[in-house]
C-alpha positions in Angstrom: -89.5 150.6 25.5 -88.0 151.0 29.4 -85.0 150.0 30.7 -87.0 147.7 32.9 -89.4 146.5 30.0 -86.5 146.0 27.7 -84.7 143.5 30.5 -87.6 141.9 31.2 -88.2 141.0 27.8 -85.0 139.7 27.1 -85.0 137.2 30.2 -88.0 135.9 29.4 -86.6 134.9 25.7 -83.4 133.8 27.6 -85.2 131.7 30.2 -86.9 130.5 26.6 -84.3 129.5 24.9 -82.2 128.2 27.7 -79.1 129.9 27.1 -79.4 129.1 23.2 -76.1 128.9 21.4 -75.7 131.5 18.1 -78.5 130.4 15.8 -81.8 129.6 17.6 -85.0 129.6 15.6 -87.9 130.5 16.7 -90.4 127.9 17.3 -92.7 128.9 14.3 -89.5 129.0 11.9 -89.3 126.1 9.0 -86.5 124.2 10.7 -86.3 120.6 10.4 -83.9 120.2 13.6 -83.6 122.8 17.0 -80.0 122.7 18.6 -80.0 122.1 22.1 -79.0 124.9 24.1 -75.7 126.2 25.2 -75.5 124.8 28.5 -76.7 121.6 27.7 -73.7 120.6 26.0 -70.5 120.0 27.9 -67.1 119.4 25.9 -65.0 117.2 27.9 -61.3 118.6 28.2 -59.3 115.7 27.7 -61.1 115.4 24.0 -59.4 117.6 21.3 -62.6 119.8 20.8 -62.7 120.3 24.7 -58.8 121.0 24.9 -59.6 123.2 21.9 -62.5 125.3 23.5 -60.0 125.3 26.8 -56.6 126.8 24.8 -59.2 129.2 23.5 -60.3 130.6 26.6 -56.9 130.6 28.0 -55.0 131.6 25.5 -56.8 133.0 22.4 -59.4 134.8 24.2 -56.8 137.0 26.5 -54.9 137.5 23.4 -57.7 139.1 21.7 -58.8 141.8 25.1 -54.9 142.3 25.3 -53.8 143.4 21.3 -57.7 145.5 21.5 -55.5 147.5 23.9 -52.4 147.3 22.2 -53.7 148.0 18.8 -55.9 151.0 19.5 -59.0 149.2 18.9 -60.1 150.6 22.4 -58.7 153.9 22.2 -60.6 154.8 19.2 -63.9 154.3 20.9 -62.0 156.6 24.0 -61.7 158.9 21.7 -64.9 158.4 19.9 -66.3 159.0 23.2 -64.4 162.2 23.9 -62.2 160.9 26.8 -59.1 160.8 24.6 -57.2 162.4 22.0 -54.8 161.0 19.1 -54.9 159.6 15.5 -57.3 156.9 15.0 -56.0 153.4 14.8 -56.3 150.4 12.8 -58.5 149.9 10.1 -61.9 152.0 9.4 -63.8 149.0 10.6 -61.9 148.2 13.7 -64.8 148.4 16.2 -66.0 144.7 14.5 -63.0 143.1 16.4 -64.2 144.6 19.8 -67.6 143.6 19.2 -66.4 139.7 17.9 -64.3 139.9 20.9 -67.5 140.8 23.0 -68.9 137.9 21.7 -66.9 135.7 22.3 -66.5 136.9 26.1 -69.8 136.2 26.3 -70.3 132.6 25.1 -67.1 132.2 27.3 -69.1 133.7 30.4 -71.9 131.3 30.2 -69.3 128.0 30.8 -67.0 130.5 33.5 -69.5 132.4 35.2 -66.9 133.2 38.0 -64.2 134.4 35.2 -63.3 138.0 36.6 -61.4 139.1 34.1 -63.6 138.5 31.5 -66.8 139.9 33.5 -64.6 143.2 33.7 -63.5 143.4 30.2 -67.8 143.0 29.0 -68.7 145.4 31.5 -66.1 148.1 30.8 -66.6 147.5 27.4 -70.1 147.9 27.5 -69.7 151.1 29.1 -67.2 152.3 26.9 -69.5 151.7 23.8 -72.3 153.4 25.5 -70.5 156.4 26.1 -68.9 156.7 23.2 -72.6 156.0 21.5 -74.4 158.9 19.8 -77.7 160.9 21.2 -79.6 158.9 17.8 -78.2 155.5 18.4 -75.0 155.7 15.7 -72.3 153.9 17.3 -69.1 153.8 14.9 -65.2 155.4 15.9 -64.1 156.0 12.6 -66.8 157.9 11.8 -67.5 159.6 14.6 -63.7 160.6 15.0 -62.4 160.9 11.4 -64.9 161.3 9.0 -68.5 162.2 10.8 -69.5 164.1 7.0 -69.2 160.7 5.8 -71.6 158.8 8.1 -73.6 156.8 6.1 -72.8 158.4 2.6 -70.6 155.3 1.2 -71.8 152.0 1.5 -69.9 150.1 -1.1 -66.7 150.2 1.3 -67.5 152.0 4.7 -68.4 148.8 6.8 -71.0 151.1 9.1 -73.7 148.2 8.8 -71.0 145.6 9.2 -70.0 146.6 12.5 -73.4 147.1 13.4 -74.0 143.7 12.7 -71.3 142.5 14.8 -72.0 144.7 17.7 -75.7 143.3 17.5 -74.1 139.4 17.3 -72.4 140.3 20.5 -75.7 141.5 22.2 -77.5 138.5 21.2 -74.4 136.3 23.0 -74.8 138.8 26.0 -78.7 138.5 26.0 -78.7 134.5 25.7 -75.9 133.8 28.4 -77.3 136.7 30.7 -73.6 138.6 30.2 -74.9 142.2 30.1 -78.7 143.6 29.4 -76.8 146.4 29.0 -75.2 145.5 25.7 -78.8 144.8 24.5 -79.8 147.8 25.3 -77.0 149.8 23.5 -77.3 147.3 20.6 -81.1 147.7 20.3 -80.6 151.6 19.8 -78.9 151.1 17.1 -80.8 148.9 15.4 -84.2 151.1 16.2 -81.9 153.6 14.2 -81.6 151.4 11.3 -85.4 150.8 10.9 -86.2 154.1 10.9 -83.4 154.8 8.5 -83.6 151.7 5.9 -86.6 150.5 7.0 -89.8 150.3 4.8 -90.3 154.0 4.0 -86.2 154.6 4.6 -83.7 154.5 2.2 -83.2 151.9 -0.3 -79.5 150.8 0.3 -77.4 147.6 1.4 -74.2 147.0 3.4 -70.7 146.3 0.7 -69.8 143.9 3.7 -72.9 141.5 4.3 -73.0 141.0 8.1 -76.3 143.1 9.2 -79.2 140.4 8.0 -77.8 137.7 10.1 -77.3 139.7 12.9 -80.7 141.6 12.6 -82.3 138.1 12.1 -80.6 136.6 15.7 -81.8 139.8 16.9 -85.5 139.3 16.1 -84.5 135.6 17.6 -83.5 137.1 20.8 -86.9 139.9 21.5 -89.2 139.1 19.0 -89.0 142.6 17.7 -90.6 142.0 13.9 -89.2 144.6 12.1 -85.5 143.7 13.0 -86.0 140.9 10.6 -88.1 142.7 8.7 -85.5 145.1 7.9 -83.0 142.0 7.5 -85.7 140.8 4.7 -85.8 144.0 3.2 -81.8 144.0 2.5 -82.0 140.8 0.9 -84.5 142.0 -1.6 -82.5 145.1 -2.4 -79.6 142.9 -3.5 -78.9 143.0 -6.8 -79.9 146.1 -8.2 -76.5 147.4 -8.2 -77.0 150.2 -5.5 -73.5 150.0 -4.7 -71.8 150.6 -8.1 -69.2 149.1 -10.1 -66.4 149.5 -7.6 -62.5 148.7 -8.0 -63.7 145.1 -8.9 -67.6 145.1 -9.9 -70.6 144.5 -8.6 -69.6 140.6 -8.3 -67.2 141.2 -5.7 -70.8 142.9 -3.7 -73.0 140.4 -4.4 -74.7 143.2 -6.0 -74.9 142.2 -9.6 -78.1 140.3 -9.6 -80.8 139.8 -7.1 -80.5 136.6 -4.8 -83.3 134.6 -5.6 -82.0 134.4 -9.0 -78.2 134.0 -8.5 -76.7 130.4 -10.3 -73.1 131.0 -8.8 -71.3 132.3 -5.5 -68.7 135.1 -6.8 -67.2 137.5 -5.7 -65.6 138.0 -1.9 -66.0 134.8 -0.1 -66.2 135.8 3.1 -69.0 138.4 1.9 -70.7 135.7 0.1 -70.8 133.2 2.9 -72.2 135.7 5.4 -74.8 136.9 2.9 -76.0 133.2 2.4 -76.0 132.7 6.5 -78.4 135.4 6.2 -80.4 134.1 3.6 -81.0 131.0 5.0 -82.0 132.8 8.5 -84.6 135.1 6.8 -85.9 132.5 4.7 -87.3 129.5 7.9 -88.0 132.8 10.3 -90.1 134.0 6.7 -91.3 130.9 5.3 -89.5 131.9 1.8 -88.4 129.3 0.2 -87.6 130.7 -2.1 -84.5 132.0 -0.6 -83.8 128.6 0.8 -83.7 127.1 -2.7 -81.3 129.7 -3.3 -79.3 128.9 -1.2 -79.0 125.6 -1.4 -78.5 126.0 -4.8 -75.3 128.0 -4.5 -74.5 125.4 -2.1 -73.6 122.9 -4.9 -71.9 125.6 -6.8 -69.7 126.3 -3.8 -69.2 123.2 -2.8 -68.4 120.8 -6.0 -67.0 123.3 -7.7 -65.0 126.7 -5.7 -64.2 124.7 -2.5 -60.9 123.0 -1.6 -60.5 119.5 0.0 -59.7 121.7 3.2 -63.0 123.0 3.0 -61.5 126.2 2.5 -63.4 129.1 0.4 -61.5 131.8 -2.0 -59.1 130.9 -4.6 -57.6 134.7 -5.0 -55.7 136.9 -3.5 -56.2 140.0 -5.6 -59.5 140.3 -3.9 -59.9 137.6 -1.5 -62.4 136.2 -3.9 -63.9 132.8 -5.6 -62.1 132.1 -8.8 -63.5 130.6 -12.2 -64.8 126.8 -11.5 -62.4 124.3 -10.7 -59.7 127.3 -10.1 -58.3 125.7 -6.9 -54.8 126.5 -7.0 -53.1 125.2 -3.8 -49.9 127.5 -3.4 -51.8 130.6 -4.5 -55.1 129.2 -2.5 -56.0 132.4 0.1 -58.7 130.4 1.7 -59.3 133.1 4.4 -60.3 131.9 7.9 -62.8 134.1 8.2 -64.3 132.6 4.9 -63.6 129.0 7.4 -65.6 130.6 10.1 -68.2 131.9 7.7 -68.7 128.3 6.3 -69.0 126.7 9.2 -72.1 129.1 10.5 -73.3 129.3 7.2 -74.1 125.0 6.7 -74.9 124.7 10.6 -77.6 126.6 9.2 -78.8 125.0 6.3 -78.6 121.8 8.7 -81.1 122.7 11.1 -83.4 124.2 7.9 -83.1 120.7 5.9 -81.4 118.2 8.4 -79.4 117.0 5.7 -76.2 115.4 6.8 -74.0 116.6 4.2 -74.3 120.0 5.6 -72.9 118.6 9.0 -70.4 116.5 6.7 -69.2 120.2 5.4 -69.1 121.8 9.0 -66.9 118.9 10.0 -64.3 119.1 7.0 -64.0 122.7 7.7 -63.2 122.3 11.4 -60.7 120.3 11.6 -58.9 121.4 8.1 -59.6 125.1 7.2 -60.5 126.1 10.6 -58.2 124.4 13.0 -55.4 124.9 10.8 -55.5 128.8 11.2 -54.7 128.9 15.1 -51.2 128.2 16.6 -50.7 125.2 19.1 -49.9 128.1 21.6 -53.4 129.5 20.5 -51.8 132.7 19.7 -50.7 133.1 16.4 -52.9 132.4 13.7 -53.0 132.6 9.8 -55.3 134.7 8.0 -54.9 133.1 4.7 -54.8 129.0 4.4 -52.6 127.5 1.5 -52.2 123.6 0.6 -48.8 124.5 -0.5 -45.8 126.6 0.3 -42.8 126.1 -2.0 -38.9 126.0 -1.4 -37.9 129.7 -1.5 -41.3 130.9 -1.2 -41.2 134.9 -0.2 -44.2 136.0 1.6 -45.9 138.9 0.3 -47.5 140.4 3.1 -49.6 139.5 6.3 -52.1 137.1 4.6 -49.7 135.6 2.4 -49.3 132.9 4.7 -45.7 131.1 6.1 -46.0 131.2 9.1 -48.8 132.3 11.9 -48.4 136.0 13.5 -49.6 137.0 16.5 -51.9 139.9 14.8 -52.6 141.3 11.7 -53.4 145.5 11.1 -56.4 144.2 9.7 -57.4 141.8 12.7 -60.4 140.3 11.3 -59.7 136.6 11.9 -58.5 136.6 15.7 -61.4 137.6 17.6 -63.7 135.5 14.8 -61.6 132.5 15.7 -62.3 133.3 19.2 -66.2 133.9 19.3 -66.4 130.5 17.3 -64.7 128.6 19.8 -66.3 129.6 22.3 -69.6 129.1 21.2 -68.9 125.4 19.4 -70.8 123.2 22.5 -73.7 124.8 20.8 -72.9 123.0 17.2 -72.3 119.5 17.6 -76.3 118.4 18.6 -80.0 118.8 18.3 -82.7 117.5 19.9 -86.9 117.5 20.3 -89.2 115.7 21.8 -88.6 112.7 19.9 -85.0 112.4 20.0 -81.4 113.7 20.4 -79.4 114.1 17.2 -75.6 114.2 17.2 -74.0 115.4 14.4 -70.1 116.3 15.4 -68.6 113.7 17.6 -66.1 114.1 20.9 -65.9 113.8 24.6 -69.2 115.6 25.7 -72.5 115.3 28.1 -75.7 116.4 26.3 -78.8 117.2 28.6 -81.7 116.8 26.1 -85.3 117.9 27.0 -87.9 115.3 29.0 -84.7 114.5 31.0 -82.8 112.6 29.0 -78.9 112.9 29.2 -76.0 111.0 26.8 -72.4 110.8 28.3 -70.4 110.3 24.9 -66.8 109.3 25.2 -64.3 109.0 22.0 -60.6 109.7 20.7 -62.1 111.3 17.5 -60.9 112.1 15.4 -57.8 109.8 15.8 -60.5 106.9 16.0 -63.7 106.4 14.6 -65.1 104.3 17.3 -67.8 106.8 19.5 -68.8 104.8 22.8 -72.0 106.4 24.6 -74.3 105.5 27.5 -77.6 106.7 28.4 -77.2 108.3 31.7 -80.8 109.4 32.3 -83.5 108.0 30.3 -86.9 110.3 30.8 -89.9 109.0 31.3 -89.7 105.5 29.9 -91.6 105.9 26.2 -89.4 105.6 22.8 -86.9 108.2 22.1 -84.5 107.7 18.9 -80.8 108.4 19.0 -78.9 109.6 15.5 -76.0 109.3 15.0 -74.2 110.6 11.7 -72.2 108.4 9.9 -70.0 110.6 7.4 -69.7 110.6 3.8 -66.2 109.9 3.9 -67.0 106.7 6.3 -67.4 103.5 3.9 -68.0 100.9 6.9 -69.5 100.9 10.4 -70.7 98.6 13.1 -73.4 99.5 15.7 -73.7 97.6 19.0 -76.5 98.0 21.8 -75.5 96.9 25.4 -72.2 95.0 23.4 -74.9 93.0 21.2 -74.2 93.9 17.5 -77.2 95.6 15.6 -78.3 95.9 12.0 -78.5 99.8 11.5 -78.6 101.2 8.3 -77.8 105.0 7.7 -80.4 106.5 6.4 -79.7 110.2 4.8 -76.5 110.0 6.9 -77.9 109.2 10.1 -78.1 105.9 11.9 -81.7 106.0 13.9 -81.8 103.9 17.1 -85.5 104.4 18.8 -86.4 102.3 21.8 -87.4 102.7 25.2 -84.5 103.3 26.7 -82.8 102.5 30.5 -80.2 104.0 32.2 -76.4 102.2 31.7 -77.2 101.2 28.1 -74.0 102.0 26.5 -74.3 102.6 22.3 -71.2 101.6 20.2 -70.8 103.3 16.9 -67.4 102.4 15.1 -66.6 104.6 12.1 -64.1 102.6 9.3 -60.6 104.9 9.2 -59.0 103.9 6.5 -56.4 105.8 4.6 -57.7 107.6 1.4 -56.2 109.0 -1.3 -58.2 111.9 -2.7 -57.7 113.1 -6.4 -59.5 115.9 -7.6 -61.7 116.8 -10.5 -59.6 116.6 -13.9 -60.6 120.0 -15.0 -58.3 121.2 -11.7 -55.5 121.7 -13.5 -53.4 122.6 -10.1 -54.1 119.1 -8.5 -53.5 116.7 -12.0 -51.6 114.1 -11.5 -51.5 114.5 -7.6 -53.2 112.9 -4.7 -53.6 114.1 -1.1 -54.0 111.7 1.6 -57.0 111.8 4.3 -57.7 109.7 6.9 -61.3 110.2 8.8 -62.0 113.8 8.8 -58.4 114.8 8.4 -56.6 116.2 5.5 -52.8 115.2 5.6 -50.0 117.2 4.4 -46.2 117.0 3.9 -43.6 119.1 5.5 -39.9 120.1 5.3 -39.4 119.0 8.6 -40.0 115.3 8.3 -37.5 115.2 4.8 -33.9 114.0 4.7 -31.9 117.1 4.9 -31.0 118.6 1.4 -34.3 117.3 0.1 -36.2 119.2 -1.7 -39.7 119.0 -1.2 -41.1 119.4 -4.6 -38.8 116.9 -6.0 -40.6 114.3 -3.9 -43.6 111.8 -5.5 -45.7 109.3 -3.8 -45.1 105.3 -4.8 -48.9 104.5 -6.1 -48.2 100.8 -5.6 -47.1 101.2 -1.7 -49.5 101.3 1.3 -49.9 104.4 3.1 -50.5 103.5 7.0 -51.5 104.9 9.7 -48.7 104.9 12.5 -47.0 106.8 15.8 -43.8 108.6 16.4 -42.5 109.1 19.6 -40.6 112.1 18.7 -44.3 113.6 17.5 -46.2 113.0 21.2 -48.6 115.5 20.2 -49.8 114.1 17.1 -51.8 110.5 17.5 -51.7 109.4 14.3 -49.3 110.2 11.1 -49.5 108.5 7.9 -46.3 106.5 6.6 -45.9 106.2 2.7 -43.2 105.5 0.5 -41.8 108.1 -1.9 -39.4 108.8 -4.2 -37.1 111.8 -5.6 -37.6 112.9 -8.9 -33.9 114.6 -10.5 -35.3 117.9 -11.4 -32.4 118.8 -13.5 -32.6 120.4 -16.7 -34.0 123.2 -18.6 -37.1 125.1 -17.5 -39.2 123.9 -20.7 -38.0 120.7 -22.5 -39.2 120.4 -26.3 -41.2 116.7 -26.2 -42.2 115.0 -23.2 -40.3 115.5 -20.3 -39.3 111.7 -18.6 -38.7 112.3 -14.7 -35.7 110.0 -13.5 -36.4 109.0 -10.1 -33.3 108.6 -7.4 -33.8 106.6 -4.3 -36.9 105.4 -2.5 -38.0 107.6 1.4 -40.4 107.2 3.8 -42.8 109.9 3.6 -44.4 111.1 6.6 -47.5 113.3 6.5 -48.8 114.7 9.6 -52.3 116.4 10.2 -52.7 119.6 8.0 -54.1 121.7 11.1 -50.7 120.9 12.7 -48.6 122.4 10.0 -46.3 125.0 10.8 -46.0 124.4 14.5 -42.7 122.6 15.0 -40.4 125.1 12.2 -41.2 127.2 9.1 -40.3 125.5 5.7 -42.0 124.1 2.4 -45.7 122.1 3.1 -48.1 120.4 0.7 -51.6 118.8 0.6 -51.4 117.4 -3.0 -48.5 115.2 -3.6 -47.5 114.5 -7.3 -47.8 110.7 -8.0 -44.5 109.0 -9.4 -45.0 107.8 -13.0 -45.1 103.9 -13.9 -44.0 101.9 -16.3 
């Protein structure tokens, strides 16, 4: 194909698809809902997603291009393309964090057009890659620099079709937002090269990192090349023969230990897991497989009721960043990696457009404001790459991901420039829309411009406050459109008013449906109940007996060192079951809306380590607990936090 061909081809599915966000279905694919495209969602900045997506561009974004620099990240692909000398840097799959970084640029390009520095750093980029890019398409530093006799020769651990997969995301982001045809270009050679290598007649092998099918799928997506998702089909049925051996920890930790269709349980690596199901789920409406769709929506359950924390966090174990036994949630040794977060997130976005079932949006809310927002710094430039419910008195960290406090980088960067490309593509998660209506499905300050000229101003202090006030801006032509509007499972009690008349609306399969012939200046009320709730968990997790954690809306709440009488010690501390916990404000906490006031007491934890009998706590005087948001720990002072608080005894 030509240069010119090529660039024409990928307009014309731009122009198409209308800047479409990360995931965009084609119009023949088995997807009950379409998201609306990029630009036709605006977050506004004063609401916390929009002050969110702002701190990201910013701060986390330049953070990112600046440690690429610093860490060698660049310099490898220098040296990869023969303009430098020196060791390699970083880990064997450190291109992936220039091409999330790409990514992310280019989601951010499409809201800042005029954003010089970030137009220079995709275009240099993009040139760097291209040089440093073989005659044959292969495009990886490590194995150009260090181990070229390698290339290709170990998939169980080399990450070669990883990083091709996120070098192809980032073209996809460059081809929808018009960023760079030239990162297309570049991209598509690489992925001609893997059809002609794995393709039907190819080699039969899969990637020990799942990444590739998604990517290969968005690809497809993007230029309507079939045998990009061909070739992204053709991995999925590979899985599960054990092509990639038994390795340090099995063919579990691969996803390699039975084929996909037939699998009853996630295992192994979360993050792998996650990204493998993303791709599942992408193959299966572009395919018509249901198959793989029942799949995974059966693993789904598995994940979700019983190997997911109340966080929404995924992986239980740092040994090898994997999904424990069921019900093994243990929340000081939890690793829930944000990557696994981010992985999440994508990965039930999906299943929400395939099904439009709201408990996948229900999921991609938990793990947004818990397990996701929790990872990056107020400053938006430290972040944690694993994600405890608990840090004890004297706890000594480990290592980079054994999490107590953020840090500005890690050697292995994974999470950063993940964190980043999320952010900046999140105005293309929260609605969907058709002819027949506009669906919203994560709520804050935002403009949607739906199709037959219909826009929705929606104004709200969620998630501080459940009530969502919107007005019809621009009505269309005048016939019946409906408006849904989610109503979350954690959400007991709602109102709906029309014009400030109360309605009768029942949620139906999560969604509140208003159709009517709308005007302009109709204003829709929504009002979601926030009460406080206090959350046990399942008794066969042992970890969390005899503990609750509080939540209010979508918020998990935690504990922390810094809001405890000095010389207290945090695990001596229980929560009075017969006191109210409240929602409240303190003035010397501007920056949080809403904390929760409870009433505790201090257990005397005096005594032996084991006590023949039963051990009878003796309680000292009663506190006022305050628990603040659990995405906020760790920003005003390292010390002790916890999600599950042990309940005082009674009687």
């Amino acid at each position: 194909m030509t240069q010119q061909k090529l660039s024409e081809t990928v307009q014309a599915a731009a122009g198409l698809q209308e800047a479409a966000g990360p995931v965009a279905p084609t119009p023949a694919a088995l997807s009950a809902l379409r998201p609306l495209g990029l630009g036709r969602v605006r977050l506004g900045e004063e609401g916390l997603l929009g002050r969110w997506r702002r701190r990201n561009a910013e701060d986390t974004l330049p953070h990112c291009v600046d440690n690429l620099h610093g860490s060698g990240n660049i310099g490898n692909l220098r040296t990869a393309a023969g303009e430098s000398e020196g060791e390699f840097a970083g880990m064997w799959f450190a291109d992936s964090d220039v091409h999330k970084t790409l990514e992310a640029a280019a989601w951010q390009l499409a809201a800042s057009p005029e954003d010089a520095g970030l137009r220079s750093f995709v275009d240099d980029t993009t040139a760097l890659l291209a040089r440093a890019q073989q005659a044959d398409g292969y495009l990886n530093s490590y194995f150009t620099v260090v181990a070229p006799q390698d290339r290709w020769a170990k998939p169980d651990w080399s990450h070669e079709l990883y990083c091709a997969g996120h070098l192809i995301q980032a073209a996809v982001a460059a081809g929808r937002t018009g960023a760079s045809d030239a990162l297309v270009t570049l991209a598509r050679r690489f992925a001609d090269l893997l059809v002609e290598r794995f393709g039907p007649d190819g080699v039969e092998e899969v990637c020990g990192h799942p990444e590739i099918e998604t990517a290969l799928a968005e690809l497809y997506r993007l230029t309507g090349h079939r045998p990009y998702l061909d070739l992204a089909r053709r991995f999925l049925d590979l899985r599960g023969r054990g092509l990639l051996g038994h390795g340090r920890f099995g063919p579990r930790y691969y996803q390699d230990h039975q084929p996909v269709r037939e699998v009853r349980e996630v295992t192994g690596h979360a993050v792998r897991q996650l990204y493998l199901l993303a791709g599942m789920v992408d193959v299966a409406v572009e395919t018509g497989d249901l198959s793989l769709l029942n799949a995974a929506e059966r693993l789904w359950e598995d994940a979700v009721h019983r190997r997911t924390y109340v966080t929404g966090a995924h992986g239980s174990r740092h040994r090898d960043e994997a999904y424990g036994d069921p019900y093994e949630l243990p929340p000081d040794r939890a690793y829930g990696e944000t990557c696994a977060a981010i992985a999440s997130f994508q990965w039930n976005w999906r299943l929400l457009l395939a099904t439009g079932r709201a408990r996948y949006a229900d999921e991609m809310e938990r793990v947004l404001y818990n397990a996701f927002a929790a990872a990056v710094s107020s400053d938006g430039r430290h972040f944690f790459y694993s994600n405890p419910l608990q840090v004890r008195t004297g706890h000594a960290s480990a290592g980079e991901e054994a999490a107590a406090r953020r840090l500005p980088w890690y050697s292995c960067a994974c999470c950063p420039p993940n964190i980043a490309r999320l952010m900046a593509s999140l105005p293309g998660y929260l609605a969907t829309a058709d002819d027949d209506g506009l669906w919203i499905h994560l709520y804050g300050d935002a403009s949607f411009d739906a199709p037959g000229g219909r826009r929705v101003e929606m104004r709200t202090a969620y998630p501080w406050q459940g009530r969502i006030e919107l007005e019809i801006a621009e009505a269309g032509t005048g016939q019946p459109w409906t408006l849904a509007l989610r109503v979350p499972g954690w959400c007991d009690a709602y109102t709906v008013s029309i014009g400030g008349e109360p309605v009768r609306a029942a949620a139906r399969d999560g969604y509140v449906r208003l159709t009517r012939a709308w005007t302009p200046g109709t204003t829709v009320v929504l009002d979601l109940g926030m009460p406080v709730r206090q959350v046990t968990a399942h008794p066969r997790v042992d970890a969390a007996r005899g503990c609750v954690a509080l939540a209010r809306g979508p918020l998990v709440y935690c504990l922390e060192q810094a809001d405890l009488p000095h010389g207290t010690v945090l695990e001596d501390v229980r929560l009075d079951p017969g006191a109210p916990v409240t929602p409240d404000h303190r003035e010397d906490l501007p920056d949080i809306p809403v904390v929760l006031t409870a009433t505790g007491l201090v257990a005397d934890a005096g005594g032996s380590l084991y006590t023949a009998g039963a051990r009878r706590e003796r309680t000292g005087t009663p506190l006022t607990l305050t628990a603040v948001p659990y995405f906020l720990w760790g920003n005003r002072s390292e010390g002790p936090m916890r999600v599950w608080i042990p309940v005082a005894a009674t009687g």
